[in-house]
Structures are given as structure tokens and as C-alpha cells.
C-alpha positions as CSV (number, residue, x, y, z in Angstrom):
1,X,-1.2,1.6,1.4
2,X,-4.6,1.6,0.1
3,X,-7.8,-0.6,-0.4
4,X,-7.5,-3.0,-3.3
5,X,-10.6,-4.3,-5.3
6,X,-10.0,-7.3,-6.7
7,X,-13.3,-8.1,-8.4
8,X,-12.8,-8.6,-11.9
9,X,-11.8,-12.6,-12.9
10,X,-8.6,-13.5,-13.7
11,X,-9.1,-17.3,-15.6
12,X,-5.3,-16.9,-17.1
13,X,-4.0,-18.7,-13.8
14,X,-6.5,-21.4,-13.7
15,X,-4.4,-23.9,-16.3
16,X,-1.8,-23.6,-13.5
17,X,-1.2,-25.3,-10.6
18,X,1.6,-26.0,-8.1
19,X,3.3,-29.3,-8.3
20,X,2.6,-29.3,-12.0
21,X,3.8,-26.0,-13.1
22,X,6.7,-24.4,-12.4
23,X,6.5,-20.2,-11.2
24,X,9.1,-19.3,-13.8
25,X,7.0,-20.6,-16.5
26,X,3.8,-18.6,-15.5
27,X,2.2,-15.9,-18.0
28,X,3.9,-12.9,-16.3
29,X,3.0,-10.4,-18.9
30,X,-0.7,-11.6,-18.5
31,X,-0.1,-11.4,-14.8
32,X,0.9,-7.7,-15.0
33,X,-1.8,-6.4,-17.1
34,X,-4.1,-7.8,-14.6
35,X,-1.9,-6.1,-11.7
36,X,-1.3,-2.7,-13.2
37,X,-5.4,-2.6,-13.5
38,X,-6.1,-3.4,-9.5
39,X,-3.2,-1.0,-8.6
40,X,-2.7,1.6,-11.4
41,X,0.9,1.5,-12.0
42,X,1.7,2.0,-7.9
43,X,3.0,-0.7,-5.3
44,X,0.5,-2.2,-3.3
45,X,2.1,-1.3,0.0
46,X,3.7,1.7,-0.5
47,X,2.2,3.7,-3.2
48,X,5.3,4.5,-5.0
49,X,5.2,4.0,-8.7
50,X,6.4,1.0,-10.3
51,X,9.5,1.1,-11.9
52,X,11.7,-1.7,-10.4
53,X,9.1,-3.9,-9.7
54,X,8.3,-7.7,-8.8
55,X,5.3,-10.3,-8.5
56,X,4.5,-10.4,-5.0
57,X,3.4,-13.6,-3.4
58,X,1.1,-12.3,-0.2
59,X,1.5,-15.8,1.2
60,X,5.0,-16.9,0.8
61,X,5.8,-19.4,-1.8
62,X,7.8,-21.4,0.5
63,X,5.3,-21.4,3.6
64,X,2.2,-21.7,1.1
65,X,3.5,-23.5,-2.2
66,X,-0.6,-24.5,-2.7
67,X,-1.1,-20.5,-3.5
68,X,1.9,-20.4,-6.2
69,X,-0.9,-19.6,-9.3
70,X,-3.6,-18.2,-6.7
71,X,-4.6,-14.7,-8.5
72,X,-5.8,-13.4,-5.1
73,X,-2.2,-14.5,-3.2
74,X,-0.4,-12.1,-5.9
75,X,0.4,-8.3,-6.0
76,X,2.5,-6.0,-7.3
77,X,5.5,-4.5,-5.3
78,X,8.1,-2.5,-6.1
79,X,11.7,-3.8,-6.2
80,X,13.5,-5.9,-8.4
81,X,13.9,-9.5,-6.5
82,X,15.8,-11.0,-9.9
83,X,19.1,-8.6,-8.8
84,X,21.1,-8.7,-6.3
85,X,20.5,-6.3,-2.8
86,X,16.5,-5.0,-3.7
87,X,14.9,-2.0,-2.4
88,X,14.7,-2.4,2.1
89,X,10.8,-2.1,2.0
90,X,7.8,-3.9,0.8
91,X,7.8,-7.5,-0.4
92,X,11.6,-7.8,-0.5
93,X,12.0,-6.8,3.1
94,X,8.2,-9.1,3.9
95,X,10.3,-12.1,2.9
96,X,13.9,-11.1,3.1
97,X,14.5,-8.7,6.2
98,X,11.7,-8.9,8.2
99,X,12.3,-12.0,10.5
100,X,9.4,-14.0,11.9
101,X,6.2,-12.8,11.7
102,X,2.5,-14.5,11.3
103,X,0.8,-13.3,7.3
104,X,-2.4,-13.4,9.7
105,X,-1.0,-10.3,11.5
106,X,-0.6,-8.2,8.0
107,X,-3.2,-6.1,6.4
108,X,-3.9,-7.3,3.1
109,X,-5.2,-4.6,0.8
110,X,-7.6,-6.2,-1.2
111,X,-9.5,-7.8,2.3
112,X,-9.5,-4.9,4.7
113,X,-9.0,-1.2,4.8
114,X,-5.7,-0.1,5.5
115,X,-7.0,3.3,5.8
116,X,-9.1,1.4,9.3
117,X,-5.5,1.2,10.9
118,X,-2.8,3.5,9.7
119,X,-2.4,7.1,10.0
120,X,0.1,8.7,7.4
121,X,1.0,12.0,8.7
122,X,1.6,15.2,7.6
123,X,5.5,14.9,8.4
124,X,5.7,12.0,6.1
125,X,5.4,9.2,9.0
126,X,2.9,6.7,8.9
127,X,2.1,5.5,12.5
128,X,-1.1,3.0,13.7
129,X,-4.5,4.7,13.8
130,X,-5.2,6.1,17.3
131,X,-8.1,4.2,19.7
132,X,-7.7,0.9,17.8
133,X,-8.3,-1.9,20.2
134,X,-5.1,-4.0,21.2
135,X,-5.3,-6.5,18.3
136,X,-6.1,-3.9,15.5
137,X,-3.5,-1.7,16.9
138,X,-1.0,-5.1,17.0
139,X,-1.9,-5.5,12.8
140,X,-1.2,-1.7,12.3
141,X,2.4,-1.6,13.6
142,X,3.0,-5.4,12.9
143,X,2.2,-4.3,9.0
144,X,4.5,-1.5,9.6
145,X,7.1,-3.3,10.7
146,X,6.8,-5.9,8.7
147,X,6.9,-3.8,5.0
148,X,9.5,-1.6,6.5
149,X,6.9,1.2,5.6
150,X,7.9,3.6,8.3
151,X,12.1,3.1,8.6
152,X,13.1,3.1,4.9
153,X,14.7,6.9,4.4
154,X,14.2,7.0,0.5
155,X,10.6,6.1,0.8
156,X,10.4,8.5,4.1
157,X,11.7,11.3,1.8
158,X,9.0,10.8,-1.5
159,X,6.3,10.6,1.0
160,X,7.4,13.5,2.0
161,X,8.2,15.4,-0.4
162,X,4.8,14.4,-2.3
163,X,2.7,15.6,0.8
164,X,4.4,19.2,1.1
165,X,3.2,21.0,-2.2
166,X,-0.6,20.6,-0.5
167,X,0.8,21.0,2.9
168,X,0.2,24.8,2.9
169,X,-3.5,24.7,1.4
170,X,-4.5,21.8,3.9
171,X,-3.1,24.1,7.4
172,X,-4.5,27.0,6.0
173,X,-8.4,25.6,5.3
174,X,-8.1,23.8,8.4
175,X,-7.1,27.5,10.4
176,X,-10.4,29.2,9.0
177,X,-12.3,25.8,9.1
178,X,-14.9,27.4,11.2
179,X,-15.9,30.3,8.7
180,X,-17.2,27.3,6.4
181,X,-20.7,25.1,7.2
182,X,-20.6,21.8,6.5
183,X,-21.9,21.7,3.0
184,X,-19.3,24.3,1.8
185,X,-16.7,22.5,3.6
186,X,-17.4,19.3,2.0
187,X,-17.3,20.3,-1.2
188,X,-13.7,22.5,-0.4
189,X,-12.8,18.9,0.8
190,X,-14.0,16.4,-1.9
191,X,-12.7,19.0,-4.5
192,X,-9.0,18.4,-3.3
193,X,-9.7,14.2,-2.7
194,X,-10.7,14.8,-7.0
195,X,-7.1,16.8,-7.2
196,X,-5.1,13.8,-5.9
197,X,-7.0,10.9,-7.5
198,X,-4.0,8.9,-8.8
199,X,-1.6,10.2,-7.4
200,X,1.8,8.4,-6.0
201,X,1.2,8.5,-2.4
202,X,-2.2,8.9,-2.7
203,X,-3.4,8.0,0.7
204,X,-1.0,9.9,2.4
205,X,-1.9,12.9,0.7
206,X,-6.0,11.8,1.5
207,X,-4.4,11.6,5.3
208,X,-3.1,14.8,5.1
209,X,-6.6,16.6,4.5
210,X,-9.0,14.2,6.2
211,X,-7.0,14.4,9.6
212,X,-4.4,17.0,8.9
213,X,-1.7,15.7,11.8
214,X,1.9,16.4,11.8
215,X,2.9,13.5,14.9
């Protein structure tokens, strides 16, 4: 999960408006363009790539029906919510698995840095951020929790198995760290960040090199 920047306009939306329009008639191609450009192809919780994918409503439809057409309300996640069963993570499990939670309580990527509260480690977990006060700490696992982003075992496993080609390099700089100053280091490090620009997974691979920890 990764910071979102949602600053370029999206006017599509603005002929649309709940109570007049119905979702199924909104300009999902349109709406898709505009998503693939704030996330790059990759879900907006987990970082996988999109290839089953759906139009995420942040904000429930049913609890919010005012943010139906809101451009700011919507991301992409992946699963397919138009078949039957879905992928057990992300927006499907948000709205279908979860239980009771307050949308208050989740980090939403284009607002806030998920980077300030999660930790995705080097094993493949991804656990809250350590010395976070009680409600930061609360968002961190309650996100978690909530887009099933640390108990799904196919998602588990790609994290995984994206972090260990780098996992080698990263324990091996960080063992002879202390031969380096600060300037060489830094470049060593900003080097690999330019490596795994774009990447699926990307923050979890960032995790692994700016903190390097396996639990």
C-alpha cells in the first residue's frame, strides 16, 4: 500500500450524480483510464497488478450513496466483484468479509501515507509501524485487518516471493553498512529505490531496504 496523488481533475463524473444516475450506467472505461494513471496498473491496497480487477468505492455505496460519482471516493482494486466468490483481500473482503468497522479508522492512500503506519517486512508480513501512538497504531492494524492485507496466503506468497530476488543484496549492504559514509551510502541506496520504481509490490520491496527487518 502506497501514497496516492490524486491531483489531476477528473470532470467526466461531474454530469453524474446519485439519485439521478444509476452506477451501472457510469463511464467505466473513462473511469479506468483515470485510475490506471493514479495507480499504474497496481491495486491500490495491495500492490499487486491488476488483472481481475473492480471499481472500488472507498466509502461504501450503501453507507454513502451521496459519493456514488465522487472521483475522490473511487479506486482501483483487484478482484472481480461481477463473479461469484472474489479474491479474500482488498475491496471485496472491505465490503464483503470484513464485518463492522468505521472507514474513519482506514488509511486512505491518496490522504495520508501508508508508509507513516505499516511496516512490510522482509519475510513478506506487513505489521503496524513500531512507536506509533495508540490511535495511529489502532489505523495501522485496523487497515490490516480490514483489507485482509496480512492473512491472505496467495498474496502472502507474491509479496514474498517479489521481496526475495533483492533479499540477498539488501542483508549483505546492510552487513558492511559501516565501511560506507553517508554520501556513498545514499547514493548505494537511492540507486536500488530507482531499480524498483514500478514495481508490483513496490513498497514492500522500498521496506525491505529502508528498514531491512525480517519480524
Amino acid at each position: 500500500m502506497k501514497q496516492l496523488s490524486r491531483t489531476f481533475p477528473f470532470t467526466i463524473l461531474n454530469d453524474f450524480s446519485h439519485g439521478v444516475n444509476v452506477w451501472n450506467n457510469a463511464p467505466k472505461p473513462d473511469i479506468w483510464i483515470a485510475l490506471d494513471s493514479l495507480q499504474n496498473g497496481f491495486c491500490a491496497y495491495c500492490e499487486c497488478r491488476l488483472n481481475r480487477k473492480h471499481i472500488e468505492h472507498f466509502r461504501t455505496r450503501s453507507k454513502f450513496p451521496e459519493l456514488t460519482f465522487d472521483w475522490r471516493n473511487l479506486f482501483g482494486s483487484c478482484g472481480d466483484s461481477s463473479q461469484k466468490g472474489g479474491w479474500n483481500r482488498c475491496g471485496i473482503y472491505k465490503d464483503n468479509g470484513a464485518g463492522n468497522y468505521d472507514i474513519e479508522n482506514i488509511i486512505k492512500p491518496d490522504i495520508e501515507n501508508p508508509s507513516d503506519y505499516l511496516l512490510f517486512l522482509t519475510s513478506g508480513r506487513v505489521v503496524h509501524r513500531p512507536n506509533l501512538n495508540n490511535q495511529a497504531k489502532f489505523k495501522a492494524t485496523e487497515t490490516i485487518r480490514v483489507l485482509n492485507l496480512d492473512n491472505n496466503p496467495e498474496l502472502f506468497n507474491r509479496r514474498k516471493k517479489a521481496i526475495e530476488p533483492i533479499l540477498s543484496e539488501v542483508k549483505y549492504l546492510y552487513s558492511i553498512r559501516e565501511e560506507f559514509d553517508e554520501e556513498d551510502w545514499n547514493k548505494l541506496y537511492n540507486d536500488a529505490l530507482q531499480q524498483i520504481n514500478g514495481e508490483e509490490f513496490q513498497t514492500a520491496l522500498e521496506h525491505a531496504w529502508s528498514d531491512n527487518r525480517p519480524y
